[in-house]
C-alpha positions as a Python dict, from the first residue, in 0.01 Angstrom:
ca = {
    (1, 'X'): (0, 0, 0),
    (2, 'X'): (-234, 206, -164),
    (3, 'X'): (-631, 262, -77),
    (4, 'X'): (-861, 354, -337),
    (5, 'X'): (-1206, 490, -205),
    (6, 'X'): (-1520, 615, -442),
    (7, 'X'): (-1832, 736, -381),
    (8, 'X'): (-2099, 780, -660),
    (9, 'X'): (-2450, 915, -711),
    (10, 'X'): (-2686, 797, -996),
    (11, 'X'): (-2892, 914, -1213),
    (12, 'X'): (-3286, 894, -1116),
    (13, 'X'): (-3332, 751, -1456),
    (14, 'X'): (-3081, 592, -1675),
    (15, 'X'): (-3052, 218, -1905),
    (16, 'X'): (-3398, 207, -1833),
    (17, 'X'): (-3372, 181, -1503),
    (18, 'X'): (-3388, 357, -1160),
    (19, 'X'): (-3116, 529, -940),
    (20, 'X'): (-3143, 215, -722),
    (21, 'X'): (-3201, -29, -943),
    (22, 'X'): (-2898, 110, -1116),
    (23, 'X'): (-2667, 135, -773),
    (24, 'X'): (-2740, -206, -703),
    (25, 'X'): (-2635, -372, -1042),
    (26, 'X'): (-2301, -152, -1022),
    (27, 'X'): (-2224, -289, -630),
    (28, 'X'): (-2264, -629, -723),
    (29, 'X'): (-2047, -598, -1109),
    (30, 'X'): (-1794, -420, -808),
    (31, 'X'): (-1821, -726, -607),
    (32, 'X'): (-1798, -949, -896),
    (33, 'X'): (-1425, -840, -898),
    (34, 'X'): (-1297, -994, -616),
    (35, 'X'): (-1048, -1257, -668),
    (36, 'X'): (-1040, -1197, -1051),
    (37, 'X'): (-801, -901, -1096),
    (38, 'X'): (-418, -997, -940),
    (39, 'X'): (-359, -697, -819),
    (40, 'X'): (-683, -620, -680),
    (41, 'X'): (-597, -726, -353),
    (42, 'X'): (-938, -666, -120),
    (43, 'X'): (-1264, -461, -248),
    (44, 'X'): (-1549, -365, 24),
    (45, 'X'): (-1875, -211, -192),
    (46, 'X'): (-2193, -81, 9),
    (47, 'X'): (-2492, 107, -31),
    (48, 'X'): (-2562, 82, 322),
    (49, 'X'): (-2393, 439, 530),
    (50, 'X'): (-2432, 525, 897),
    (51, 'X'): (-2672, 829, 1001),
    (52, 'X'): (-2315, 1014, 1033),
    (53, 'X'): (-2240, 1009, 682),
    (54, 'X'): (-2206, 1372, 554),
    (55, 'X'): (-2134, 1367, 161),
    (56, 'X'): (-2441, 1272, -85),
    (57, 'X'): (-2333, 932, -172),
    (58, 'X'): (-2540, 627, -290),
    (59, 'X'): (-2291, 373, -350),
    (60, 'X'): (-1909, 372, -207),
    (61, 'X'): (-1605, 126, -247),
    (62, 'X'): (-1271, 71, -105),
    (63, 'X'): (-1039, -152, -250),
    (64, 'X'): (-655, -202, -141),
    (65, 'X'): (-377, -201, -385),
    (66, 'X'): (16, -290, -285),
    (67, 'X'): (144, 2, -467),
    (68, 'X'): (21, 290, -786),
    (69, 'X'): (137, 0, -1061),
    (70, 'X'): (-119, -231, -883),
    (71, 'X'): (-362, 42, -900),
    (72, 'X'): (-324, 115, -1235),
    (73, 'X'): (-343, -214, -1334),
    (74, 'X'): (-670, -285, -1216),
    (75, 'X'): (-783, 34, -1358),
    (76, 'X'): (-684, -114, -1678),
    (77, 'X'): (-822, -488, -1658),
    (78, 'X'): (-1055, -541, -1918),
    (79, 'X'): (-1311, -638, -1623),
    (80, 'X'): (-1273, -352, -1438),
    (81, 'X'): (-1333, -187, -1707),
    (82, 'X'): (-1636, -334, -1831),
    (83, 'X'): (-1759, -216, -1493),
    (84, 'X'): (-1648, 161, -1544),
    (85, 'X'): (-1820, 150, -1904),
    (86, 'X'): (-2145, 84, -1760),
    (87, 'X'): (-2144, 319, -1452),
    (88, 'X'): (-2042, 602, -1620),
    (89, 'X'): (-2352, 566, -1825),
    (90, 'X'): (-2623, 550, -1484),
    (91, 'X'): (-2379, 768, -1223),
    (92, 'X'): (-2430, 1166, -1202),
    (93, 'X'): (-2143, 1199, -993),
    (94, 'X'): (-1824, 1068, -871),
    (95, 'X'): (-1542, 1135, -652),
    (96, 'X'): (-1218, 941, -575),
    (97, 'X'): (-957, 925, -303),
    (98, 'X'): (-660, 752, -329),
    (99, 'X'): (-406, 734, -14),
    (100, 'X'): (-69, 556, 97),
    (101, 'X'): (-67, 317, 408),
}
């Protein structure tokens, strides 16, 4: 099984629209996956982080994959992608994680 995690920043300004404004239409686009990608198997998206949290992060995910096909796979559907196509436009940063269970 494979776990994917990524953590993003955005842009103060960007599609017209604010950092948060701009999070918060990427979370729920994220969300909006569930269920419609086969190999996605589960997807958890917040903007919400504990008073422990020690990276500058606005917006994180973790989604479960059985294996690196499965992964790449959902890379590749054409919804996931329409997701990637608009955060790279808003985000400033990201950083990714991916680990065997």
């Amino acid at each position: 099984m494979i776990k994917h995690i990524v953590w993003f920043t955005f842009k103060e300004e960007a599609e017209g629209a604010t950092a948060s404004e701009n999070a918060a239409k990427a979370v729920s686009m994220l969300r909006n996956l569930e269920g419609k990608i086969p190999s996605l198997k589960t997807i958890d998206v917040s903007m919400e982080f504990a008073s422990t949290t020690t990276e500058d992060v606005q917006v994180v995910l973790l989604s479960t994959h059985d294996d690196e096909e499965g992964l790449a796979n959902y890379n590749q559907h054409r919804l996931h992608v329409e997701c990637v196509n608009f955060i790279k436009k808003v985000i400033a940063s990201r950083k990714a994680i991916d680990f065997v269970v």
